[in-house]
C-alpha positions, -999 to 999 in steps of 0.1 A, spaced: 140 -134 -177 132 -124 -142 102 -142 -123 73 -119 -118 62 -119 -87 20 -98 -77 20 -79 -55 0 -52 -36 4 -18 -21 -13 7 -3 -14 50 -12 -22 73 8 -18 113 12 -31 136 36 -11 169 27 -14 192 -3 -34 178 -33 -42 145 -21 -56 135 -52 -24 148 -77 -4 131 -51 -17 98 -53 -23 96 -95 18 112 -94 28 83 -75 0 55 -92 19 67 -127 55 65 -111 43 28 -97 27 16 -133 66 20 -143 78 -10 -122 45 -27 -124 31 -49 -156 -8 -55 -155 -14 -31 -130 -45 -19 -114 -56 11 -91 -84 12 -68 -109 42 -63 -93 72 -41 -114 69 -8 -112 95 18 -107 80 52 -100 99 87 -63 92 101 -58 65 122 -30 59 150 -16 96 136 -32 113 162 -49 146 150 -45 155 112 -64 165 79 -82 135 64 -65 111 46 -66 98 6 -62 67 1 -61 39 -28 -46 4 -34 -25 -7 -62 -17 -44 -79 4 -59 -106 32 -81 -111 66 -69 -103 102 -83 -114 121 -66 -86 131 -84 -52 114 -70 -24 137 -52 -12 143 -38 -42 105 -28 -45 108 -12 -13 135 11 -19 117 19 -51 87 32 -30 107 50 -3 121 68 -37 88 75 -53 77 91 -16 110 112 -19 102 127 -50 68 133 -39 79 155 -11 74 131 14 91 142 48 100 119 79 107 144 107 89 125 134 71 87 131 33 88 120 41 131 106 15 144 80 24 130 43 26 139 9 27 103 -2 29 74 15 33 38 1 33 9 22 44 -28 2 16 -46 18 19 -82 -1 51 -97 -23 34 -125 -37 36 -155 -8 69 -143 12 68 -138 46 100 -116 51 110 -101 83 143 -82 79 157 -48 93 132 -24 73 114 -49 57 82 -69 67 62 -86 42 32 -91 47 23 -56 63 22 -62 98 -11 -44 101 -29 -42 71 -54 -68 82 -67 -44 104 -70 -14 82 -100 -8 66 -81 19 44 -59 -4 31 -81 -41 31 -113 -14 13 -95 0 -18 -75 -34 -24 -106 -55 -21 -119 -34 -49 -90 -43 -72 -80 -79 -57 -104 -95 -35 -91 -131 -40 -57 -118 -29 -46 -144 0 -27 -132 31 0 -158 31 -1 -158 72 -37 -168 77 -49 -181 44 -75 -159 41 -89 -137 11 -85 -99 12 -123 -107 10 -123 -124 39 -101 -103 62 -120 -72 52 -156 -90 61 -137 -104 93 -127 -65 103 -162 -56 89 -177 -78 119 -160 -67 144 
């Protein structure tokens, strides 16, 4: 049997139905995901996008049997089904999922860095997964999702 391994990732939509978007790609995730849990959908404005409609966005945890990289190309699927479109870096989306935490790995390969090198200044991301998963750690500071979303809160 393979080792399960929790993990967390971030939704978020900002074209067409937001909120079909999200539960499309929360059900698709459920599939490769035992003892999951979903956040609320919060509505947050874009960030780093430049100008664009508001965003949707939730959080998602459970324990997954896949490798990371495995995971990952699992999401970039999901997104492709969704409709999501690349043609330039930060576009409008119909889905976007972002692998945020793989249990304690710190990977850094082509494509692939685990933990998400800036969810711990997102409030869209560190909000919705503090909901579901507040003890969560960051396995580069040792913090709680908790604690990095009080941290961001005070700044």
């Amino acid at each position: 049997m393979s080792r399960l391994v929790r993990v967390a990732i971030a939704l978020g939509s900002n074209v067409g139905d937001r909120r079909a978007n999200l539960g499309a790609a929360a059900v698709r995730l459920e599939s490769l995901l035992r003892e999951s849990r979903t956040s609320s959908f919060v509505e947050t404005d874009p960030v780093g996008v430049g100008s664009q409609p508001k965003f949707l966005n939730a959080a998602m945890t459970g324990l997954a049997a896949l490798d990371a990289r495995s995971l990952l190309e699992a999401l970039l699927a999901i997104e492709r089904e969704g409709g999501r479109e690349r043609p330039f870096p930060g576009a409008p989306r119909t889905i976007d999922l972002d692998l945020i935490l793989y249990g304690d790995a710190r990977l850094d390969e082509p494509g692939l860095v685990v933990p998400h090198p800036r969810f711990r200044e997102r409030r869209f991301v560190l909000e919705p997964l503090a909901e579901i998963a507040p003890g969560l750690i960051d396995p580069v500071t040792g913090k709680t999702v908790q604690e990095l979303l009080q941290r961001l809160a005070g700044r």
